[in-house]
PDB file of N, H, CA, C and O in Angstrom:
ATOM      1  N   UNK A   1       0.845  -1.187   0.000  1.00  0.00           N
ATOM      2  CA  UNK A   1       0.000   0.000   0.000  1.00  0.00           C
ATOM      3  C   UNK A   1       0.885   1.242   0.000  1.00  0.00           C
ATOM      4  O   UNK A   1       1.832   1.387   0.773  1.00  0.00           O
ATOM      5  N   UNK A   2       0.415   2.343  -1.148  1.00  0.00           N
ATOM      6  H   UNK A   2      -0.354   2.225  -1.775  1.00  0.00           H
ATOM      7  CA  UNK A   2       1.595   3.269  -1.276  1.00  0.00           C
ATOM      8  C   UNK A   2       0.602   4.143  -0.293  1.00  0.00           C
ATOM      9  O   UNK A   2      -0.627   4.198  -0.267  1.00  0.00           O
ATOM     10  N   UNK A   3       1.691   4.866   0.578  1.00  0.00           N
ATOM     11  H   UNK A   3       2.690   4.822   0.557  1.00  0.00           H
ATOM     12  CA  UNK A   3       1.629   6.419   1.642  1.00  0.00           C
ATOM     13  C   UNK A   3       1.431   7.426   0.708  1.00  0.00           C
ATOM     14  O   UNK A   3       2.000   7.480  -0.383  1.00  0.00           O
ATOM     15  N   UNK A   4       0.653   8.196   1.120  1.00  0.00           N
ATOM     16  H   UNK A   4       0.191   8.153   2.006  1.00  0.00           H
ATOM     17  CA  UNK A   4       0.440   9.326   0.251  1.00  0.00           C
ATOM     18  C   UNK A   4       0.823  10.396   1.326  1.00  0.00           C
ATOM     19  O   UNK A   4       0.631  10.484   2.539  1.00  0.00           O
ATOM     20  N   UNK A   5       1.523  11.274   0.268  1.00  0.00           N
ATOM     21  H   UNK A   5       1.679  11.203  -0.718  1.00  0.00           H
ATOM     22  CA  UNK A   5       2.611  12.569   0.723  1.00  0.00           C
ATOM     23  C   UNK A   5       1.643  14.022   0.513  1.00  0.00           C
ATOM     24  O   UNK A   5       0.951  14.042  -0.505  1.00  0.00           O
ATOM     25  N   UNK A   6       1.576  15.237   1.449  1.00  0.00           N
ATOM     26  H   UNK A   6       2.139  15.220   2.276  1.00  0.00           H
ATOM     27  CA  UNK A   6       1.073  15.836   1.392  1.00  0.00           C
ATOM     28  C   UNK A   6       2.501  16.732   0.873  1.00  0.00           C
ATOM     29  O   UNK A   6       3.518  16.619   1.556  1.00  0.00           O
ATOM     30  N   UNK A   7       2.507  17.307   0.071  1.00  0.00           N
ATOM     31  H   UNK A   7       1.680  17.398  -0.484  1.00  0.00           H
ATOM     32  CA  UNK A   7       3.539  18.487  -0.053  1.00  0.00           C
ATOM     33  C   UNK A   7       3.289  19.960  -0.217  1.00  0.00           C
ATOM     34  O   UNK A   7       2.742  20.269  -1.276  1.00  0.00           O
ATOM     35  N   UNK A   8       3.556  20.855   0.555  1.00  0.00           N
ATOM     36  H   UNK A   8       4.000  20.604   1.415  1.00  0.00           H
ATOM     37  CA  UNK A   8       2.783  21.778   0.475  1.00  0.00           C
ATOM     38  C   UNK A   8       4.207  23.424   0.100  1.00  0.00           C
ATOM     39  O   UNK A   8       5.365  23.486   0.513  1.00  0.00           O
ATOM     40  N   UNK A   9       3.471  24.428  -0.749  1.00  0.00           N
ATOM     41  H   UNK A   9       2.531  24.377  -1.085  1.00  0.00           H
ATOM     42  CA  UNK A   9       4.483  25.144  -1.299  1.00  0.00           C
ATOM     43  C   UNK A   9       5.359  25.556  -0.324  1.00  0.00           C
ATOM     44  O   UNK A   9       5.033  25.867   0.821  1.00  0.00           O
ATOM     45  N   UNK A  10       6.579  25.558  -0.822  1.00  0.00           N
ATOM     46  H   UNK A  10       6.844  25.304  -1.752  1.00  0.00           H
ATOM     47  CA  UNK A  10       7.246  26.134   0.235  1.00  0.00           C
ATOM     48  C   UNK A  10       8.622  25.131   0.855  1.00  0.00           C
ATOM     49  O   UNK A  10       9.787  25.414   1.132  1.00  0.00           O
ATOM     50  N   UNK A  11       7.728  23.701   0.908  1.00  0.00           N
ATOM     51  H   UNK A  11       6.781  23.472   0.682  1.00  0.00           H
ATOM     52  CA  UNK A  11       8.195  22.841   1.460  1.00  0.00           C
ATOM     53  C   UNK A  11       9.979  22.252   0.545  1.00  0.00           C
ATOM     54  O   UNK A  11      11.066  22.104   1.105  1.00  0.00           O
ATOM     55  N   UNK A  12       9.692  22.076  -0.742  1.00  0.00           N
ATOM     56  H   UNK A  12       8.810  22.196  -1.197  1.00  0.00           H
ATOM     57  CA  UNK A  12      10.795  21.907  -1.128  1.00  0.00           C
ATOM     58  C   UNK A  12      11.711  22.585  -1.719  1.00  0.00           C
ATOM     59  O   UNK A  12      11.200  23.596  -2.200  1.00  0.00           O
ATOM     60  N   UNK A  13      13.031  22.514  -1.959  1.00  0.00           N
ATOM     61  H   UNK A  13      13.446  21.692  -1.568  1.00  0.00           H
ATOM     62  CA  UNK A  13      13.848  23.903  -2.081  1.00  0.00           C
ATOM     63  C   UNK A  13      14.369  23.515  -3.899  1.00  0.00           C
ATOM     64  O   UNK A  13      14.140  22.637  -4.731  1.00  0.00           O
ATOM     65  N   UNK A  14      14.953  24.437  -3.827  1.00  0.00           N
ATOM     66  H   UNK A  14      15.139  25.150  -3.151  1.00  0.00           H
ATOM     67  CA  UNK A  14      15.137  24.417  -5.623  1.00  0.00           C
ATOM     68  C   UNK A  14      16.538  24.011  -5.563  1.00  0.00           C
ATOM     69  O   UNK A  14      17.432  24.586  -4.942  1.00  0.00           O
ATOM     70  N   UNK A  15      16.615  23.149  -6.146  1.00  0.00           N
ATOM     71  H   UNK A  15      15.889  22.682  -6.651  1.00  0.00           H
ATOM     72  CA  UNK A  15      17.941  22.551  -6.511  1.00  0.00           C
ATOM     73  C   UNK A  15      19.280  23.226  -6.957  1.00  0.00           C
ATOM     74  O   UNK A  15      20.373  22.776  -6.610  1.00  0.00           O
ATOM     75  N   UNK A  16      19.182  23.947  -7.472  1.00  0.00           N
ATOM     76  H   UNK A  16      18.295  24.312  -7.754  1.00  0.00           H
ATOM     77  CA  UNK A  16      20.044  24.486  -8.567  1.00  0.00           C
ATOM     78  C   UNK A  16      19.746  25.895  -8.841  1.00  0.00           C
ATOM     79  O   UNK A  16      18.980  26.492  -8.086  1.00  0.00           O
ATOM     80  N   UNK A  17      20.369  26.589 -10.025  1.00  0.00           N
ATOM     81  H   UNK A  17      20.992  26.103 -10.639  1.00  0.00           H
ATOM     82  CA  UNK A  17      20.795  28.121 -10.453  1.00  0.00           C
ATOM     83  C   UNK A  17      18.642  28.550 -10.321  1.00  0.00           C
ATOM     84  O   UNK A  17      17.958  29.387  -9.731  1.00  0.00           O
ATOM     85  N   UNK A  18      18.347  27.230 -11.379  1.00  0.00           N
ATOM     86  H   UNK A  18      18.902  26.550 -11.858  1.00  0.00           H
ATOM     87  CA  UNK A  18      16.840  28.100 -11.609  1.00  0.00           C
ATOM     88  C   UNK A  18      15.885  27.162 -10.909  1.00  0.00           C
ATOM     89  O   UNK A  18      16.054  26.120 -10.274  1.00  0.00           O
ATOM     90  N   UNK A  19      15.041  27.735 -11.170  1.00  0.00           N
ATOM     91  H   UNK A  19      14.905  28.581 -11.685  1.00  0.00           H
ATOM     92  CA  UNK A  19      13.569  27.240 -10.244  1.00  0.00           C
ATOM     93  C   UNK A  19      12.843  26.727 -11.156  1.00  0.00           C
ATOM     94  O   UNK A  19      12.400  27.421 -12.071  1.00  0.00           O
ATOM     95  N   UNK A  20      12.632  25.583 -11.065  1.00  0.00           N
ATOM     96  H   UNK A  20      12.992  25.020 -10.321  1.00  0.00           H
ATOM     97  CA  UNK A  20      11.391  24.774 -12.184  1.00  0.00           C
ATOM     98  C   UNK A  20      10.589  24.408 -11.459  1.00  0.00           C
ATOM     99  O   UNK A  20       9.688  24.009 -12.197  1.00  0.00           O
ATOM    100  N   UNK A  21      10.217  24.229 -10.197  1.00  0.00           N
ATOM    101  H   UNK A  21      10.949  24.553  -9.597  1.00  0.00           H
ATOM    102  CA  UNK A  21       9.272  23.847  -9.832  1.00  0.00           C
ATOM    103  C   UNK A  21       7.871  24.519  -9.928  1.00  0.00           C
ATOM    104  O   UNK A  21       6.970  23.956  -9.305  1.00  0.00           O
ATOM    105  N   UNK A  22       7.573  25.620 -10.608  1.00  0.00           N
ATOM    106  H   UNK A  22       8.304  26.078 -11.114  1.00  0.00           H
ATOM    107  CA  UNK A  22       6.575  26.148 -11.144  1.00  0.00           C
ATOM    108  C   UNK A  22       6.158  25.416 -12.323  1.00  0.00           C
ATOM    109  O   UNK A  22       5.321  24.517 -12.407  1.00  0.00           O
ATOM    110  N   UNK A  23       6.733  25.838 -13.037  1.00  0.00           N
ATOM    111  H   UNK A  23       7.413  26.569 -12.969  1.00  0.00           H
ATOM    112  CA  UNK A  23       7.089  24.316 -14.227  1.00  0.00           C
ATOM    113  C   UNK A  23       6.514  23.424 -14.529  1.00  0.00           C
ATOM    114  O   UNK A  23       5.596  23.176 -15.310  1.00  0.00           O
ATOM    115  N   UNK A  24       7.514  22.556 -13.389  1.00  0.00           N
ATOM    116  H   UNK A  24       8.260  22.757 -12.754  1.00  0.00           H
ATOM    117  CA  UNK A  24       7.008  21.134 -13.089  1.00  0.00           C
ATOM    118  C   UNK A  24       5.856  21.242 -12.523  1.00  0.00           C
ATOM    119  O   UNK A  24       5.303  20.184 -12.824  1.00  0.00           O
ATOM    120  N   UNK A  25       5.228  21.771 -11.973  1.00  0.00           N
ATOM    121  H   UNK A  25       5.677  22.630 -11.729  1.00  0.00           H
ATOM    122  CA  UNK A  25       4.170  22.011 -11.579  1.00  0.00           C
ATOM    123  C   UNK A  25       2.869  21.976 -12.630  1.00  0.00           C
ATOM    124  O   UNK A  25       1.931  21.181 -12.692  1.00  0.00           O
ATOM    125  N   UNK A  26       3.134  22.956 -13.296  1.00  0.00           N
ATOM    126  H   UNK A  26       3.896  23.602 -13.245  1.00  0.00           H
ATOM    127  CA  UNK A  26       2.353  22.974 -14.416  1.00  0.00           C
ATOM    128  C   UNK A  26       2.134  21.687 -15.785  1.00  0.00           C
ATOM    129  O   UNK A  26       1.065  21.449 -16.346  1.00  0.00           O
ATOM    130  N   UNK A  27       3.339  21.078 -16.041  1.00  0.00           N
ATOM    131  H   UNK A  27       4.208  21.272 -15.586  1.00  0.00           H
ATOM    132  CA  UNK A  27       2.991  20.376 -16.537  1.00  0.00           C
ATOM    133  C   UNK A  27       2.650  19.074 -16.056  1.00  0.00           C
ATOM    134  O   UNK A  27       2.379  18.301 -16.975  1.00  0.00           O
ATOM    135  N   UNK A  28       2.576  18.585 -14.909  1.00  0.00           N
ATOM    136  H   UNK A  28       2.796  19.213 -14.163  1.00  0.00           H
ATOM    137  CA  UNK A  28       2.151  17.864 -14.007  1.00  0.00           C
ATOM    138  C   UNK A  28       0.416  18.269 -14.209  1.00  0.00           C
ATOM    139  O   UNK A  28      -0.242  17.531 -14.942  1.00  0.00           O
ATOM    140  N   UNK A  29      -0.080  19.130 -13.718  1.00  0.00           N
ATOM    141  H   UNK A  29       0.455  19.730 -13.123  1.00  0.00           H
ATOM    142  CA  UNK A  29      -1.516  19.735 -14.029  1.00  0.00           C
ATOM    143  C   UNK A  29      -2.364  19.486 -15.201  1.00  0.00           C
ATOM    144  O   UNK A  29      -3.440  18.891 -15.263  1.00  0.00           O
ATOM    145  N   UNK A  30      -1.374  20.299 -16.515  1.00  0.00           N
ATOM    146  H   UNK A  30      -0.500  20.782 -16.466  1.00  0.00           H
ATOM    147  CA  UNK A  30      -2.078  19.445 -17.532  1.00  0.00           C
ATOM    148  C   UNK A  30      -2.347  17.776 -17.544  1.00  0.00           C
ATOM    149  O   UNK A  30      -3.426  17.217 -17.348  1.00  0.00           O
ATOM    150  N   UNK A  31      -1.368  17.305 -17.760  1.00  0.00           N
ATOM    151  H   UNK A  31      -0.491  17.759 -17.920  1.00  0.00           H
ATOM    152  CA  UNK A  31      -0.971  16.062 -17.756  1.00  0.00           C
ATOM    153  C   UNK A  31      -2.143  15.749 -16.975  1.00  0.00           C
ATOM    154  O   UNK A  31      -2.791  14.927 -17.623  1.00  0.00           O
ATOM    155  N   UNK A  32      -2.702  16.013 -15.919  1.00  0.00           N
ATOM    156  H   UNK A  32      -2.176  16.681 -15.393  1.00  0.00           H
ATOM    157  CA  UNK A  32      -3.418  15.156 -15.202  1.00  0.00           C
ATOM    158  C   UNK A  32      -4.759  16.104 -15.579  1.00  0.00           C
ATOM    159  O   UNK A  32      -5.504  15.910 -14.618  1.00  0.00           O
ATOM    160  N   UNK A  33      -5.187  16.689 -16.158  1.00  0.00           N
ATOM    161  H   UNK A  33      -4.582  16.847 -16.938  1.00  0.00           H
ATOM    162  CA  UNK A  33      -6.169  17.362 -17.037  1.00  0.00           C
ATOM    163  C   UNK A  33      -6.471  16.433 -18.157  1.00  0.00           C
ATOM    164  O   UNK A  33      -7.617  16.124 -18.485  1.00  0.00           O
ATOM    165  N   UNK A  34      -5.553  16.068 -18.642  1.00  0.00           N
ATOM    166  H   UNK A  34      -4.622  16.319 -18.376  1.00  0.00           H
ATOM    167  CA  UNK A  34      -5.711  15.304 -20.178  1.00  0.00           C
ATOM    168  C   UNK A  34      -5.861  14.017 -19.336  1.00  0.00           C
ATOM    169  O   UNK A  34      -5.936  13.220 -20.271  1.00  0.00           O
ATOM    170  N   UNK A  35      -5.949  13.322 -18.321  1.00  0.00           N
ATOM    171  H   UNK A  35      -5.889  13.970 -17.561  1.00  0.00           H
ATOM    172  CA  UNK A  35      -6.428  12.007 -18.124  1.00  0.00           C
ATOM    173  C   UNK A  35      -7.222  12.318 -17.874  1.00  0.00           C
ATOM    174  O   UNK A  35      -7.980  12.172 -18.833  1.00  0.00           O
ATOM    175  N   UNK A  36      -7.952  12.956 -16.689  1.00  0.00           N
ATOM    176  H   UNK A  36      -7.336  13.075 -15.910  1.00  0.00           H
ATOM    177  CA  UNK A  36      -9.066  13.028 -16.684  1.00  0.00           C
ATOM    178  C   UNK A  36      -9.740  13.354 -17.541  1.00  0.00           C
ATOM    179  O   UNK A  36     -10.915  13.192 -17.213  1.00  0.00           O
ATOM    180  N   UNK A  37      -9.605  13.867 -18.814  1.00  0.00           N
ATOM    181  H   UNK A  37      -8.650  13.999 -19.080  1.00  0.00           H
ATOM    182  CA  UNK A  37     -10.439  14.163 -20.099  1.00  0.00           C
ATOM    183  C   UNK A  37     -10.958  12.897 -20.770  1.00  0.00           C
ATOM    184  O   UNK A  37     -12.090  12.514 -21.065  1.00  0.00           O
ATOM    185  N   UNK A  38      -9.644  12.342 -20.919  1.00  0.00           N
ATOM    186  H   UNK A  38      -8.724  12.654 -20.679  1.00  0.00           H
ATOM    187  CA  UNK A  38      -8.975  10.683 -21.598  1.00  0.00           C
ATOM    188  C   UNK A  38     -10.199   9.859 -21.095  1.00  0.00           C
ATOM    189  O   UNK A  38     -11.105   9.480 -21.838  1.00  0.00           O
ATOM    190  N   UNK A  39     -10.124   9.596 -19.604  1.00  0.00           N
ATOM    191  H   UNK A  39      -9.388   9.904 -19.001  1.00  0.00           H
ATOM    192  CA  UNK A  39     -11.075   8.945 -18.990  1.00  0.00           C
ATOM    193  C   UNK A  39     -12.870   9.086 -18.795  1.00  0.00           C
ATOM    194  O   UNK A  39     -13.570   8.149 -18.412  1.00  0.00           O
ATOM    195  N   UNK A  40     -13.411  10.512 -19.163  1.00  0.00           N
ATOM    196  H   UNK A  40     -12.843  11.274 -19.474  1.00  0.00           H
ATOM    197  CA  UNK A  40     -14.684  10.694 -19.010  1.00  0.00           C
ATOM    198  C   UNK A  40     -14.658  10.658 -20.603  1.00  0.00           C
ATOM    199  O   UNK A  40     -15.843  10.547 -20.917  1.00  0.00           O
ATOM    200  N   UNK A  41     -14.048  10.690 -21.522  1.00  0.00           N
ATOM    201  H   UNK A  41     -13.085  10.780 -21.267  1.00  0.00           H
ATOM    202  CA  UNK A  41     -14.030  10.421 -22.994  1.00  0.00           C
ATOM    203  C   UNK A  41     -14.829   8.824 -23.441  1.00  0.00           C
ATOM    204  O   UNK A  41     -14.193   7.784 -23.271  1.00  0.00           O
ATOM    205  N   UNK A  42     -16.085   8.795 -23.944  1.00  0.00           N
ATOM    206  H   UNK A  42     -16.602   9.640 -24.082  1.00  0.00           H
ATOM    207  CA  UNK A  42     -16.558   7.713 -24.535  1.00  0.00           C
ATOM    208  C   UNK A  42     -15.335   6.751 -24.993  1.00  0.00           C
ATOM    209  O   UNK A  42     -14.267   7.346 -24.849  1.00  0.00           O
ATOM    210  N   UNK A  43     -15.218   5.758 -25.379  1.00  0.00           N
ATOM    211  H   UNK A  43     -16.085   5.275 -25.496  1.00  0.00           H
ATOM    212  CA  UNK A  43     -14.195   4.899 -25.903  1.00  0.00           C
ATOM    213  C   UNK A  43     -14.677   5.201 -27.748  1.00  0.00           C
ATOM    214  O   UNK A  43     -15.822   5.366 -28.169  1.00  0.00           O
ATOM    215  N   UNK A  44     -13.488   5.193 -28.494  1.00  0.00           N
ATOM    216  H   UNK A  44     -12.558   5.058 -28.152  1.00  0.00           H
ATOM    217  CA  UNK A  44     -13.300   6.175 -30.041  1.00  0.00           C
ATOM    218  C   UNK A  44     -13.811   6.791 -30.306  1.00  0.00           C
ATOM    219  O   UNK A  44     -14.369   6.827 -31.403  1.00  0.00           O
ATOM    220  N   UNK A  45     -13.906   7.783 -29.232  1.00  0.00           N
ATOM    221  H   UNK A  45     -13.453   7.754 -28.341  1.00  0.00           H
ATOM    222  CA  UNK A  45     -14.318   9.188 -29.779  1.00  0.00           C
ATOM    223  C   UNK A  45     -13.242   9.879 -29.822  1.00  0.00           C
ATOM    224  O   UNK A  45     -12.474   9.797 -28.863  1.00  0.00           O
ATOM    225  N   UNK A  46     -12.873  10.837 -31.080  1.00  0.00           N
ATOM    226  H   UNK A  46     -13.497  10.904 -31.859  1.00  0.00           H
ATOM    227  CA  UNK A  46     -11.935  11.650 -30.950  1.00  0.00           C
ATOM    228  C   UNK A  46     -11.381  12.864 -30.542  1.00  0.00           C
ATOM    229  O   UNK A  46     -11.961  13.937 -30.709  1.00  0.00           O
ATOM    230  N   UNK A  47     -10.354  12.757 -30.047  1.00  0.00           N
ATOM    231  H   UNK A  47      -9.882  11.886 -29.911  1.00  0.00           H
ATOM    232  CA  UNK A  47     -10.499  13.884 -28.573  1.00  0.00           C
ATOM    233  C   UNK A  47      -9.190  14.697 -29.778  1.00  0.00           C
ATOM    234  O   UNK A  47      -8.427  14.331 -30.672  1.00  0.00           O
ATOM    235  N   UNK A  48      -9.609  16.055 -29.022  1.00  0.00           N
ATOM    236  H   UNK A  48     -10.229  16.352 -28.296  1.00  0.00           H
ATOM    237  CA  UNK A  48      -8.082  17.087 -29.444  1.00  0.00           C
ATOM    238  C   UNK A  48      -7.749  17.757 -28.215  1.00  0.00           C
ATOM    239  O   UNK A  48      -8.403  18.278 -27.312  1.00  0.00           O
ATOM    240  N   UNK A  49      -6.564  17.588 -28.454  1.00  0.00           N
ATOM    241  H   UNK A  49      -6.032  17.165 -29.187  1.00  0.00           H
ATOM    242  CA  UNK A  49      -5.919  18.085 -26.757  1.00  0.00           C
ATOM    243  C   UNK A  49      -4.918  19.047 -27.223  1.00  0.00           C
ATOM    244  O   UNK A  49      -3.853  18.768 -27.774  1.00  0.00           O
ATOM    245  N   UNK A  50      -5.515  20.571 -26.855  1.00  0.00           N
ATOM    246  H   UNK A  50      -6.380  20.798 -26.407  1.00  0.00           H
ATOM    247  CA  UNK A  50      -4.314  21.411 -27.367  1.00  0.00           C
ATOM    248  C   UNK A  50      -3.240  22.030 -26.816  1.00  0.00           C
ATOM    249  O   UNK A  50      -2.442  22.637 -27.531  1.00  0.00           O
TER     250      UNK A  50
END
């Protein structure tokens, strides 16, 4: 059984010269936008994801 992690802003520090964790953030978001699209999507219906 996987633990689920609360992470909250602030909490982790930026690695290096620049900051991507906005970023990563964001494309994390979509990404999980387009499944949930994927998933309430009839089966072959054709989806456009822009």
């Amino acid at each position: 059984m996987k633990k689920s992690v609360a992470i909250l802003k602030g909490d982790i520090k930026s690695d290096g010269k620049y900051d991507t964790r906005a970023t990563e953030a964001g494309r994390l978001a979509r990404a999980q936008k387009r499944r949930v699209e994927e998933l309430e999507t009839p089966r072959g219906a054709k989806v456009y994801f822009p």
